[in-house]
C-alpha positions in Angstrom: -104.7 60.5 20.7 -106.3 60.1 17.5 -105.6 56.8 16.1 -103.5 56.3 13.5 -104.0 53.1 11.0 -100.2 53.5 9.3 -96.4 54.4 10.6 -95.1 57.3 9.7 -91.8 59.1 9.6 -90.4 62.5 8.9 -89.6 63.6 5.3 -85.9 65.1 5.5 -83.5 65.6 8.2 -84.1 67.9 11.1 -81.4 69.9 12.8 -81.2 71.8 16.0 -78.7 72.5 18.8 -78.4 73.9 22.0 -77.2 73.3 25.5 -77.9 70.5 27.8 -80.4 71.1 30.7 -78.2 69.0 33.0 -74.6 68.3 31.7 -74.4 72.3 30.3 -72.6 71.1 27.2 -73.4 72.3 23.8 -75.1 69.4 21.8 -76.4 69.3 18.3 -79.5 67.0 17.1 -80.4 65.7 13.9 -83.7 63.8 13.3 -83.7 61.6 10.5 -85.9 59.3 8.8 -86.2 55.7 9.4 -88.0 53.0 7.9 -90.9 50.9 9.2 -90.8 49.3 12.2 -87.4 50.6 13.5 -88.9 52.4 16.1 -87.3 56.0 17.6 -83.5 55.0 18.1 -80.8 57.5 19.0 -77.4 57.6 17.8 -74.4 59.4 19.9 -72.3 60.5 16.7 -69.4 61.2 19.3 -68.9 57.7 20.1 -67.3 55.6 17.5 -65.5 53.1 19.6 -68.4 51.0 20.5 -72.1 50.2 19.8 -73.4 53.9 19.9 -76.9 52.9 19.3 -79.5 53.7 22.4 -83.5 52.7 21.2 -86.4 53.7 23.0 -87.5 51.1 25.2 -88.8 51.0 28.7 -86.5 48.5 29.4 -83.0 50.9 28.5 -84.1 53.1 30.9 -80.9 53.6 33.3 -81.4 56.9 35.6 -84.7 58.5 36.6 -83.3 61.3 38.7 -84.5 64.9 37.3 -84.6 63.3 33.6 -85.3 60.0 32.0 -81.9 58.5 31.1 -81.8 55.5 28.1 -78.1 53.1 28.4 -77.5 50.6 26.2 -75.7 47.2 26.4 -72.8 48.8 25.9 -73.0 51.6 28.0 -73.9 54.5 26.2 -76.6 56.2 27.5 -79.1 59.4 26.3 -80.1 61.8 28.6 -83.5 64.0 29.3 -85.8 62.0 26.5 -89.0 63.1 27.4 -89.5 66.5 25.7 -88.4 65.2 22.4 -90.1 62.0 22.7 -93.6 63.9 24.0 -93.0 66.0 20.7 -93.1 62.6 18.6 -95.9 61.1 20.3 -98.0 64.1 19.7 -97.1 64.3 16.2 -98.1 60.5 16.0 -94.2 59.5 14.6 -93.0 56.0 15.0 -89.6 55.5 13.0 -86.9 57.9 13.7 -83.3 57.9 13.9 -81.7 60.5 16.3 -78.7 61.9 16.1 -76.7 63.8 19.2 -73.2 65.1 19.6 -73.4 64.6 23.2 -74.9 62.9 25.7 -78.3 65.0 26.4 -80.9 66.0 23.9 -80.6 70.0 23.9 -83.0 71.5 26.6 -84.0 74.6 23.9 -86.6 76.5 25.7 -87.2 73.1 28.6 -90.8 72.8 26.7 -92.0 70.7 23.8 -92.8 73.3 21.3 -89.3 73.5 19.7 -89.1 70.4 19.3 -92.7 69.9 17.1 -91.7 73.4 15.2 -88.8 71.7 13.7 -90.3 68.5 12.4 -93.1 70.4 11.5 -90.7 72.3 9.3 -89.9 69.2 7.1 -92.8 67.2 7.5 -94.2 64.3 8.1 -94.7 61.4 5.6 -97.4 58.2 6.5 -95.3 54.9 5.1 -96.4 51.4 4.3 -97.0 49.5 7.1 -99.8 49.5 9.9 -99.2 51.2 13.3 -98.8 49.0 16.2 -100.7 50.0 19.6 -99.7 48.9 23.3 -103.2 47.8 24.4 -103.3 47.5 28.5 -105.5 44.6 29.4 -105.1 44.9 33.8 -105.2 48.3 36.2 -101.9 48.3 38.1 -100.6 50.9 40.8 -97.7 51.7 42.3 -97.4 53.7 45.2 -93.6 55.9 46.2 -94.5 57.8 49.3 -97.4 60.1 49.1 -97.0 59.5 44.9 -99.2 57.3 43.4 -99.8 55.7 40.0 -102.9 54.2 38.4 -102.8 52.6 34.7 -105.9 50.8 33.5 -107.6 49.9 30.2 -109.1 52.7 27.8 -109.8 52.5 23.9 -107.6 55.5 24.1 -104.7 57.3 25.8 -106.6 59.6 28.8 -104.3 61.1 31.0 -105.3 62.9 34.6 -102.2 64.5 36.3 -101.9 66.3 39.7 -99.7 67.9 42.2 -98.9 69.5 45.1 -96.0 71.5 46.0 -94.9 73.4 49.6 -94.4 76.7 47.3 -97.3 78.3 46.8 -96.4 79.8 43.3 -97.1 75.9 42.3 -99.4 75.0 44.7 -102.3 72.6 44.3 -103.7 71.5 40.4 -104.8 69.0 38.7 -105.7 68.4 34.4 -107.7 65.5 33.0 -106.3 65.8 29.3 -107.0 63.5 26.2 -103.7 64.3 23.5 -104.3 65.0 20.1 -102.1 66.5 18.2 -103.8 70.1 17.9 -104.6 69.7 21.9 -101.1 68.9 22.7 -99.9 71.4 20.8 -101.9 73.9 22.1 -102.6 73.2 25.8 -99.4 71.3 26.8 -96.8 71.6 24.1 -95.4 75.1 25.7 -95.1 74.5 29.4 -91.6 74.6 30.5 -89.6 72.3 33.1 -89.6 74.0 36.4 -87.8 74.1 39.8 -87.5 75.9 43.3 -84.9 78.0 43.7 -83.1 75.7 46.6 -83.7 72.9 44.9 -81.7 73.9 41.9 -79.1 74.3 44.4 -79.2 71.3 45.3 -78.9 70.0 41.6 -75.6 72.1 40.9 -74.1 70.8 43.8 -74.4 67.3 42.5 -73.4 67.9 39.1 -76.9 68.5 37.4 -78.5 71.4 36.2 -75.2 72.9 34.9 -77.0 74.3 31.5 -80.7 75.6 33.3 -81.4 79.0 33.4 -84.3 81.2 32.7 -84.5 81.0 29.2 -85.1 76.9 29.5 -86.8 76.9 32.9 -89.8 78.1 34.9 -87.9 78.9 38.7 -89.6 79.7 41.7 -88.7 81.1 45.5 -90.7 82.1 48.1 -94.3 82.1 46.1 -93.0 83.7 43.5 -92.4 82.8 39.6 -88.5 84.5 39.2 -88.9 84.6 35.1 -89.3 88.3 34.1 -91.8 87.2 31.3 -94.1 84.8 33.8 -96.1 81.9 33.0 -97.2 80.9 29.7 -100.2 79.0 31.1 -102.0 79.9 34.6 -101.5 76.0 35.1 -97.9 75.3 33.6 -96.9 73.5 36.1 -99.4 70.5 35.9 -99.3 71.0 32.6 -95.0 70.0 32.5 -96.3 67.0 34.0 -98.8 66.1 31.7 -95.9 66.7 28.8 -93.0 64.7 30.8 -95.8 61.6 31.1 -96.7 61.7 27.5 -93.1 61.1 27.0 -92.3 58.4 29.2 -95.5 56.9 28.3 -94.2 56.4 24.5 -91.0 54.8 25.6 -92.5 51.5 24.5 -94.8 53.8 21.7 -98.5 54.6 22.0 -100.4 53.5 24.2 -104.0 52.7 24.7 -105.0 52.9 28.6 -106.1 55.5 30.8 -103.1 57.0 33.3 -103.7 59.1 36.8 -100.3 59.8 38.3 -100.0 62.2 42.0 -97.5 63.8 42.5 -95.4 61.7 40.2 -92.3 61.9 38.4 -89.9 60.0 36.0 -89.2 57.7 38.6 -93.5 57.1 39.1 -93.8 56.6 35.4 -91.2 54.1 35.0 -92.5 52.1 38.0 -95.5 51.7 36.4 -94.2 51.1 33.1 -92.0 48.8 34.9 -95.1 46.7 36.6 -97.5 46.6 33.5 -94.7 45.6 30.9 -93.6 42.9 33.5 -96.8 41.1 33.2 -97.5 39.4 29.9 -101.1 39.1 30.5 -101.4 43.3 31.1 -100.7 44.0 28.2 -100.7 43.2 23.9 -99.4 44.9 20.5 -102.1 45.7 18.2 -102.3 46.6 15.1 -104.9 49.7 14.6 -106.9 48.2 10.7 -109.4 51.2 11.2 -110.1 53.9 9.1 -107.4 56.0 8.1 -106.9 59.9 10.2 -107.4 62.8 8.2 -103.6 63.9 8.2 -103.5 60.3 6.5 -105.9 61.1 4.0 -104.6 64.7 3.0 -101.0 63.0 2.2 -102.5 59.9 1.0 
């Protein structure tokens, strides 16, 4: 991503609402300001009786099955993070408060794009303080079967995803991809969530995947893509992949390093999180005291 000398936040509330991906319940989001050096914290409005407070941090992360789940100390936990968050990492935000009625940020279309269309709506404002970086400093890997994850040092987040899936409608691919914001949102931002058709199933039988349909999922049977209206990118698959890493990626906020994942998932991405933030010699905050972006210079 380009980098980014100050924080920045969003200009006026934000509201959306939909159904959940997993639970199926209708849940409504606000995205609110926040000052500096809060961080990206979400609030669950419906609880009242006890600290309802859930920040973004590698270390809340409770469930990786099918989504990434936050829990907090007192047990209130956010569900299916990553679309939202890869939206705010794109967008370069680091201090938002996020509201939801429920326990699962709304799935919308199962892509990104929603998401940075409504921010984009209100804006974004730079504030007073400078941005802080996660610098990696050591290569680590963690290997879950035939999945595999490499982090290592780069002046830069560089990310190169691949897969390989029994269906042929997914196949075989791979994408080396370097975010910025206008790259994000025009080579990843768009590529929806996916599943085979047994495999949702599966998920329904054990209580997930109650609110995925069509309109918020790419599903395939048999080598073919079931959605009357088709892919949006020849690639989307990979491309969900590169979008769901961006967003467990900024679970402890941006990152410099260089990421290769196989076949991975949330549960790949958190182990490696897991390894490099367990180390205190991996890995150090910094401050970026460059010179400023040019969406910091237009609002200046």
């Amino acid at each position: 991503m380009t980098r980014i000398r100050r924080q920045s936040t969003i200009k006026g509330p934000a509201i959306t609402a939909g159904v959940e991906l997993h639970g199926g319940a209708h849940t409504r989001l606000v995205i609110r300001p926040a000052p500096t050096d809060t961080g990206i914290v979400f609030i669950r409005t419906d609880i009242t009786d006890r600290d309802n407070r859930v920040t973004s941090d590698p270390s809340n992360v409770s469930s990786t099955r099918n989504c990434t789940t936050l829990r907090n100390g007192a047990g209130v936990e956010v569900a299916t993070v990553e679309h939202l968050l890869a939206a705010i990492a794109s967008l370069g935000l680091d201090n938002l408060y996020v509201d939801l009625t429920g326990k699962e940020i709304p799935a919308v279309d199962g892509s990104s794009a929603p998401f940075i269309d409504l921010i984009e709506q209100v804006g974004i404002t730079p504030q007073p303080a400078p941005r802080r970086y996660v610098r990696v400093l050591k290569e680590y890997r963690v290997e879950q079967g035939d999945a595999w994850a490499v982090i290592r040092p780069a002046e830069r987040l560089e990310l190169d995803v691949s897969i390989s899936f029994d269906d042929p409608a997914i196949g075989d691919s791979s994408l080396q991809f370097t975010p910025d914001e206008r790259s994000f949102r025009e080579d990843i931002s768009r590529a929806r969530t996916f599943a085979r058709m047994a495999d949702v199933a599966a998920l329904r039988r054990a209580g997930l995947s109650k609110g995925g349909s069509l309109d918020n999922a790419v599903v395939v049977e048999d080598g073919k893509v079931l959605n009357p209206e088709g892919l949006r990118y020849a690639d989307e698959f990979v491309r969900h992949k590169v979008l769901d890493l961006m967003g467990d990626l900024y679970l402890g906020g941006p990152v410099l390093a260089h990421v290769r994942t196989h076949c991975g998932g949330h549960a790949l991405n958190h182990a490696i999180l897991t390894q490099m933030y367990a180390d205190p010699d991996g890995w150090r905050f910094e401050d970026y005291s460059g010179p400023a972006s040019v969406d910091e210079l237009a609002t200046a």
